[in-house]
N, CA, C and O atoms as CSV, one atom per row, in Angstrom:
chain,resi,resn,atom,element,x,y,z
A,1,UNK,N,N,18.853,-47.834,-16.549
A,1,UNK,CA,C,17.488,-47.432,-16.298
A,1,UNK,C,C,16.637,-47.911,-17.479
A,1,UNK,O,O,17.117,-48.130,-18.591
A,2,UNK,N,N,15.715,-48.016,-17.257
A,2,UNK,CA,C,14.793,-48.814,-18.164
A,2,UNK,C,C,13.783,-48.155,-18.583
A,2,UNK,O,O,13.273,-47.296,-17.864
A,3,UNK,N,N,13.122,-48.544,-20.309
A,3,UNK,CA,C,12.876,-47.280,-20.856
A,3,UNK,C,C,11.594,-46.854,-19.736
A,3,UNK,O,O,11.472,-45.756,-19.193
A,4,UNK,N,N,10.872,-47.813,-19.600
A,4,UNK,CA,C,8.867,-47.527,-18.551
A,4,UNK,C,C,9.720,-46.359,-17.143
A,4,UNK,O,O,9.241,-45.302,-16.731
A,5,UNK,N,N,10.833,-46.902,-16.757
A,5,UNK,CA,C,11.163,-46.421,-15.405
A,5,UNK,C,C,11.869,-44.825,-15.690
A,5,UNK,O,O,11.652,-44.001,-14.802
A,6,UNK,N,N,12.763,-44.337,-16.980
A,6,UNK,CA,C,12.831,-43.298,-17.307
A,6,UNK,C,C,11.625,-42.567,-18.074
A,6,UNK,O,O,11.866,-41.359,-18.069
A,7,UNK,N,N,10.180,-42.903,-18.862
A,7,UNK,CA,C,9.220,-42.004,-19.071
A,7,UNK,C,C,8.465,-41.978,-17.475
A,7,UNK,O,O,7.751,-41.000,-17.253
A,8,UNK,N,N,8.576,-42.783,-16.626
A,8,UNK,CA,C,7.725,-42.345,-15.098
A,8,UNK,C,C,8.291,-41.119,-14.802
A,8,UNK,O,O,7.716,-40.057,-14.565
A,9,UNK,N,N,10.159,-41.510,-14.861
A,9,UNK,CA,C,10.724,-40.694,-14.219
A,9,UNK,C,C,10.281,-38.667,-14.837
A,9,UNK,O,O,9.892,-37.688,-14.201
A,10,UNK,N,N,10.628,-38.892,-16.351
A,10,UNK,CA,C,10.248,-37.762,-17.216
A,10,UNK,C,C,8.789,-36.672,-16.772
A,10,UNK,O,O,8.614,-35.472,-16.560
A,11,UNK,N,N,7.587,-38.478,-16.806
A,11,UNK,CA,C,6.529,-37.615,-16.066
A,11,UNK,C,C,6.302,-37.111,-15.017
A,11,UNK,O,O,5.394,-36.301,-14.830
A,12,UNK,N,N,7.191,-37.564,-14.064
A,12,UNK,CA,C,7.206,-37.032,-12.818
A,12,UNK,C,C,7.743,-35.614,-12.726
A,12,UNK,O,O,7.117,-34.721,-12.156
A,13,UNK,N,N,8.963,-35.432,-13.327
A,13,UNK,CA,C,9.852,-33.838,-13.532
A,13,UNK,C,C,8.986,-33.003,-13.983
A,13,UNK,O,O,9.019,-31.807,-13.695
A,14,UNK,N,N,7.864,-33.687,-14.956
A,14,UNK,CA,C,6.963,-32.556,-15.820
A,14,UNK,C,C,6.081,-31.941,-15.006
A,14,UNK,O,O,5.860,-30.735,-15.109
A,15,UNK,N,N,5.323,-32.925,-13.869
A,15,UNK,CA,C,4.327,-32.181,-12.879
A,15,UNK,C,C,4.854,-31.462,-11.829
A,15,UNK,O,O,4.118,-30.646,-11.275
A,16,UNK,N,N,6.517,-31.677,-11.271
A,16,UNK,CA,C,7.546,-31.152,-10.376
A,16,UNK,C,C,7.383,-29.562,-11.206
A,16,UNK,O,O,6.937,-28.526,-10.714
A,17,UNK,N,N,7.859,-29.762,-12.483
A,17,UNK,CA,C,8.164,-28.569,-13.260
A,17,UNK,C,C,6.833,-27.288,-12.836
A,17,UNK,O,O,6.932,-26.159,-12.356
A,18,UNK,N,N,5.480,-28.213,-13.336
A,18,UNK,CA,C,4.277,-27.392,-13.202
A,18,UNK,C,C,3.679,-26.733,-11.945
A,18,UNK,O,O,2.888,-25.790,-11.900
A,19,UNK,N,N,4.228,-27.431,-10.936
A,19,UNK,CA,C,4.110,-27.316,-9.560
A,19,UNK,C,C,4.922,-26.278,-8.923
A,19,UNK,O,O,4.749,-25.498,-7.987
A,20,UNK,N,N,6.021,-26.577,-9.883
A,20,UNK,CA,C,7.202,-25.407,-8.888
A,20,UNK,C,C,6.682,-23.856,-9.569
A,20,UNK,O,O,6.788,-22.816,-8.920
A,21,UNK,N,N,6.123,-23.902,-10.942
A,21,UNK,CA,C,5.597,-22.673,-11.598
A,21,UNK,C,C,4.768,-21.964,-10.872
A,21,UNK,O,O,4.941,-20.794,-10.530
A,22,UNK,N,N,3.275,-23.081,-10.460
A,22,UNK,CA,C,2.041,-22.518,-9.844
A,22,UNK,C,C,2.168,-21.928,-8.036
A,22,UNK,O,O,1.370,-21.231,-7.410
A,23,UNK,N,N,3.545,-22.562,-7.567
A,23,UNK,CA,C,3.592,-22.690,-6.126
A,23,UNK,C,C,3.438,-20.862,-5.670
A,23,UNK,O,O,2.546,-20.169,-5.179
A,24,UNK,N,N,5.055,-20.591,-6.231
A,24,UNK,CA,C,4.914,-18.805,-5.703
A,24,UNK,C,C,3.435,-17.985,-5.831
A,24,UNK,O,O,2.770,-17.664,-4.846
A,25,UNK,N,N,3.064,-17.718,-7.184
A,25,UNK,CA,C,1.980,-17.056,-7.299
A,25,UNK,C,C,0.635,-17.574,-6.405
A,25,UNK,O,O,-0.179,-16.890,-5.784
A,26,UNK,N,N,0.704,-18.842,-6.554
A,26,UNK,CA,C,-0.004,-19.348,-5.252
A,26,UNK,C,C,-0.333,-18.883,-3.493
A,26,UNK,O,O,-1.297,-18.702,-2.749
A,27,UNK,N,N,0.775,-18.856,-3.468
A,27,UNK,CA,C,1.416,-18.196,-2.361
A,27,UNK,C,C,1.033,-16.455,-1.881
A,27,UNK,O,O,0.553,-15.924,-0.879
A,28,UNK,N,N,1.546,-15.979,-3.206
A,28,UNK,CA,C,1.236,-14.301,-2.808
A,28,UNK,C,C,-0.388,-13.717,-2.895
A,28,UNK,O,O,-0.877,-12.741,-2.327
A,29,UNK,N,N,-1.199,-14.988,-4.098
A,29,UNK,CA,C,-2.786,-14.658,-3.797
A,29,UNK,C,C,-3.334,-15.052,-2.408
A,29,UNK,O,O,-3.940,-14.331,-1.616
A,30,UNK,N,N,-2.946,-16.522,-2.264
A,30,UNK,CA,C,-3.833,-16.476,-0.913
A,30,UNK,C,C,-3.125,-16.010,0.509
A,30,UNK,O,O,-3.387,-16.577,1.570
A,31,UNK,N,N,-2.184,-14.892,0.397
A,31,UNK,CA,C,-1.095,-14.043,1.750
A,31,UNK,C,C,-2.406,-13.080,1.259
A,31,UNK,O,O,-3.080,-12.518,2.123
A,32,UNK,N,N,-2.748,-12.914,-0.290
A,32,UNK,CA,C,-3.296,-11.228,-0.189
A,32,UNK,C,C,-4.540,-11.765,0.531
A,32,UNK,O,O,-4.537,-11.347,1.688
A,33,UNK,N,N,-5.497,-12.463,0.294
A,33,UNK,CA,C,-6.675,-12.752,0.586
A,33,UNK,C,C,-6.774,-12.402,1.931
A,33,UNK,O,O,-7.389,-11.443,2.397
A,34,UNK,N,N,-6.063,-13.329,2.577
A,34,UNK,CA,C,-5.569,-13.418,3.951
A,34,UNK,C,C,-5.945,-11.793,4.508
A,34,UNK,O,O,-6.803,-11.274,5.222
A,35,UNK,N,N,-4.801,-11.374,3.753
A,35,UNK,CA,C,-4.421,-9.470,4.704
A,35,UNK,C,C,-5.519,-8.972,4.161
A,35,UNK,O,O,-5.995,-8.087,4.873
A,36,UNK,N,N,-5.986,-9.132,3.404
A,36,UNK,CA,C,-7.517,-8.227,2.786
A,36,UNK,C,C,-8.970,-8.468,3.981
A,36,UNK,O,O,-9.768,-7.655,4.447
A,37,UNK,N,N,-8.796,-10.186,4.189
A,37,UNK,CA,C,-10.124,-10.763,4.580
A,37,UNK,C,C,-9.793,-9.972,6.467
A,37,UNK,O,O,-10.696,-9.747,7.272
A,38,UNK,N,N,-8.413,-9.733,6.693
A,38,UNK,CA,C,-8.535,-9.589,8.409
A,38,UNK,C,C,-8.110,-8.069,8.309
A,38,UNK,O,O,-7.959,-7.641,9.454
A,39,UNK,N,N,-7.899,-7.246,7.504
A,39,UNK,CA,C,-7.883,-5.683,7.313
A,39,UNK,C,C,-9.829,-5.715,7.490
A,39,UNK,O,O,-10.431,-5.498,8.542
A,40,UNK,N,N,-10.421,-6.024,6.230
A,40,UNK,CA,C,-12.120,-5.912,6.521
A,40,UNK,C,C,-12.469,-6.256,7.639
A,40,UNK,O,O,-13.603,-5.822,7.847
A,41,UNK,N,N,-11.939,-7.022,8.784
A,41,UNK,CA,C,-12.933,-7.623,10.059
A,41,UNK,C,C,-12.129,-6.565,10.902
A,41,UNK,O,O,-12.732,-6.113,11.875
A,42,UNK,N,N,-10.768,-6.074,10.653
A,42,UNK,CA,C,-10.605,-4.798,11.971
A,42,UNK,C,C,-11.362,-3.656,11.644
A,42,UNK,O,O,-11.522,-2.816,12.530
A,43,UNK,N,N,-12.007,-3.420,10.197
A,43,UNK,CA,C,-12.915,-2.179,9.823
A,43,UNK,C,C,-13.905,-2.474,10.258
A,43,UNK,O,O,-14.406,-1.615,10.983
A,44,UNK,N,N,-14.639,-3.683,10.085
A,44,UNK,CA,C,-15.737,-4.253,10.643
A,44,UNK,C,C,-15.804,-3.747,11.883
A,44,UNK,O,O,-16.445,-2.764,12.256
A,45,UNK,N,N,-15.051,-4.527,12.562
A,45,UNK,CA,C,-14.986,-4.680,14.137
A,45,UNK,C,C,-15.120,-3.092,14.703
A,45,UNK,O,O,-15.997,-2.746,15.494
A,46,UNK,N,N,-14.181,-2.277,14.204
A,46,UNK,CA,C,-14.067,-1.011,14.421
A,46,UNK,C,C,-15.650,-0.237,14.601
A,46,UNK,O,O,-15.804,0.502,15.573
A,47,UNK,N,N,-16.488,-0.389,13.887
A,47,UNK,CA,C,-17.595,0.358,13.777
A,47,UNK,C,C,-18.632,-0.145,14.956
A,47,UNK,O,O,-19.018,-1.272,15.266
A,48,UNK,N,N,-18.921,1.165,15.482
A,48,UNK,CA,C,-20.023,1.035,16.114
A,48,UNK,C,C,-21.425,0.245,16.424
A,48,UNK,O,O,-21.898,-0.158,17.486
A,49,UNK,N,N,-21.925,0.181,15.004
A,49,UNK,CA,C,-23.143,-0.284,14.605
A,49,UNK,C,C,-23.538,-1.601,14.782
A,49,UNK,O,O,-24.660,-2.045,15.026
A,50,UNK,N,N,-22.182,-2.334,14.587
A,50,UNK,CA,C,-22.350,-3.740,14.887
A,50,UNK,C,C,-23.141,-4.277,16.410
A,50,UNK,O,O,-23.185,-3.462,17.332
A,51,UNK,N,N,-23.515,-5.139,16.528
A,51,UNK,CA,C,-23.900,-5.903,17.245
A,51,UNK,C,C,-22.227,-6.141,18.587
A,51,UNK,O,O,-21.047,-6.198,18.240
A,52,UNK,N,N,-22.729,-6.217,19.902
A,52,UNK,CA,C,-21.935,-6.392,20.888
A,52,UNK,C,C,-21.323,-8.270,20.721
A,52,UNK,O,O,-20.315,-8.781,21.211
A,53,UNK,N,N,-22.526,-8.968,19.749
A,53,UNK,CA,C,-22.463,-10.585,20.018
A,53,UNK,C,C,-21.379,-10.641,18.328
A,53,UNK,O,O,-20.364,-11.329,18.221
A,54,UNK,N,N,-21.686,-10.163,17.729
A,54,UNK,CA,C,-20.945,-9.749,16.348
A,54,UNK,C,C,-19.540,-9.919,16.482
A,54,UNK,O,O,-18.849,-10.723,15.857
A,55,UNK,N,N,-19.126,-9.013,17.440
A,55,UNK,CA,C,-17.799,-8.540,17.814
A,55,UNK,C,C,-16.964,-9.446,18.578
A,55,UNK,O,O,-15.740,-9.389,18.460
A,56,UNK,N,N,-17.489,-10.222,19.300
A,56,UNK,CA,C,-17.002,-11.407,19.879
A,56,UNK,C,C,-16.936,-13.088,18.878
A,56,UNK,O,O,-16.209,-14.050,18.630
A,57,UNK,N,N,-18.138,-12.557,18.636
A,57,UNK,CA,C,-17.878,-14.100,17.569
A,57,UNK,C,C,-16.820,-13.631,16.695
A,57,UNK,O,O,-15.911,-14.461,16.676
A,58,UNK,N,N,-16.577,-12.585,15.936
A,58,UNK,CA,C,-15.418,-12.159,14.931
A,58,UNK,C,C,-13.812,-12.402,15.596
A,58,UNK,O,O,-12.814,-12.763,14.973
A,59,UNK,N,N,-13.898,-12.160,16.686
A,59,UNK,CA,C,-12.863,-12.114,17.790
A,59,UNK,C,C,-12.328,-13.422,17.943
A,59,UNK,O,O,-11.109,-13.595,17.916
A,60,UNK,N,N,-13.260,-14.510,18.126
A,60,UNK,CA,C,-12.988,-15.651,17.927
A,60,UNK,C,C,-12.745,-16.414,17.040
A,60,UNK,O,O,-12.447,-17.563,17.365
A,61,UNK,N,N,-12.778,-16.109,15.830
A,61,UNK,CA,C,-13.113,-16.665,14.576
A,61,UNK,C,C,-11.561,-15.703,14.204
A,61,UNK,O,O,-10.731,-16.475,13.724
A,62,UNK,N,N,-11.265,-14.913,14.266
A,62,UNK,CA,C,-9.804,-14.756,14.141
A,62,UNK,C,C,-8.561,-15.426,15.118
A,62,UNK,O,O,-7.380,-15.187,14.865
């Protein structure tokens, strides 16, 4: 292996490395977002007050 083709290789493991760090936590913020953003639109949805056209566009948009 040759030295240019083992530092590619090196830099490549280093952003693999950084990637595999950021992936999980990645993961469990935007699952929470997720369950947070469609918990608020069944509270939403739930209430009275809203608009009848409200409730359907939300409906769809989930």
């Amino acid at each position: 292996m040759s030295n240019s083709s083992y530092e590619t290789y090196s830099g490549l493991a280093y952003i693999q490395n950084i990637l595999s760090k950021i992936f999980t936590p990645y993961i469990i913020i935007v699952t929470l977002i997720g369950i947070a953003g469609n918990a608020l639109t069944i509270i939403m949805l739930s209430k009275r007050s809203l608009t009848k056209n409200f409730n359907n566009c939300t409906l769809i948009a989930l």
